[in-house]
C-alpha positions, 0 to 999 in steps of 0.5 A: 609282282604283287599289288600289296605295299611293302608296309601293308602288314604293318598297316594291318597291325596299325588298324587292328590295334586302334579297332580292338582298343575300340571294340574289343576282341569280340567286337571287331570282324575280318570284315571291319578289318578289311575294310579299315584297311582297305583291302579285301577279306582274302588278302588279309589272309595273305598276310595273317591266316585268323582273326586271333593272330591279327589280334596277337601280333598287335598285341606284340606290337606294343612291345616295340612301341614301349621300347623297355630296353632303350627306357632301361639301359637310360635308367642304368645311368641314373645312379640317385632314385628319386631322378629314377622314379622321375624318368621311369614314371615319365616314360610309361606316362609319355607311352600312354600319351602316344599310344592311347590306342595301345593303352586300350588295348591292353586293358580289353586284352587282359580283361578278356584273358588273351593268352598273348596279354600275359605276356604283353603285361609280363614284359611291360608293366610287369618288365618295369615292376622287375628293373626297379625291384632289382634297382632297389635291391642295388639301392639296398645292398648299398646302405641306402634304403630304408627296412622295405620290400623291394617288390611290394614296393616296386609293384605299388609304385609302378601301379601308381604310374599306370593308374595315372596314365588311365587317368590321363587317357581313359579316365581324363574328363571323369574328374572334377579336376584333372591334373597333369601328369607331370603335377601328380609326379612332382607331388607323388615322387619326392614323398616316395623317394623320401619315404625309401631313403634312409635317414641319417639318424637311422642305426646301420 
């Protein structure tokens, strides 16, 4: 029976992702994985057979960690928006919070050209862009909304929530003032949501 503990790949993974998110793709060897995680270069190999697959599957991991299905089958019950834009902007930003880490690494992965990060972005930030267009698009279809485009729309304001989770994790200290999160969102959120809606004085 084999000395490596049940969890050791995912401890592997758990390694990779908060070296890459330091270093980046290039700047992290087997060695240095090895060692964070205590084991030797060729039981690494036991478990990933390259460097790139270690990278990719921490990559993926970051799905499991955003948990878009749970976050959106709760926003399916949200039947007003601007409770809506609260819990999605919410979420991302709690994301960012637990997973500083994980934040980092997406942003080496794209600004390297990773061909796993497309797919890391299409199903995160990309995966919140496309729930809310077609949110929207229900918001529209009943009378609710405003003339817009429902993508551009819910491009900018899943931007505006990610920017703000960079402005909390990476960037917090470069300002003169930082403020919270959940003080942009208070501000933010209600102009959005007012912006969207339709007025009452409005023609149909």
């Amino acid at each position: 029976m084999g000395s490596d503990k049940p969890d050791r790949k995912e401890q592997i993974v758990d390694e990779a992702t908060r070296l890459f998110s330091q270093a980046g793709y290039e700047g992290v060897s087997m060695k240095a994985l090895a060692e964070a995680c205590c084991v030797s270069e060729p039981a690494l190999y036991r478990h990933f057979d390259s460097k790139e697959a270690i990278y990719g599957a921490a990559l993926e991991a970051l799905l499991e960690r955003f948990e878009a299905d749970r976050l959106f089958a709760r926003l399916d019950k949200q039947v007003d928006l601007e409770p809506l834009l609260r819990e999605l902007a919410a979420h991302i930003v709690e994301f960012a919070r637990k997973n500083e880490d994980a934040y980092r690494l997406m942003l080496f992965a794209a600004l390297g050209g990773h061909q796993t990060a497309r797919a890391v972005f299409g199903s995160i930030r990309g995966g919140c862009t496309e729930y809310l267009k077609d949110r929207l698009e229900k918001f529209d279809s009943q009378g609710k909304l405003a003339p817009i485009n429902p993508e551009i729309t819910a491009r900018c304001f899943v931007g505006m929530v990610f920017d703000c989770g960079l402005g909390y994790t990476l960037w917090r200290g470069y300002y003169v003032r930082q403020y919270e999160p959940e003080e942009v969102f208070a501000n933010n959120i209600p102009i959005y949501a007012r912006g969207l809606l339709k007025r009452e004085d409005e023609d149909d």
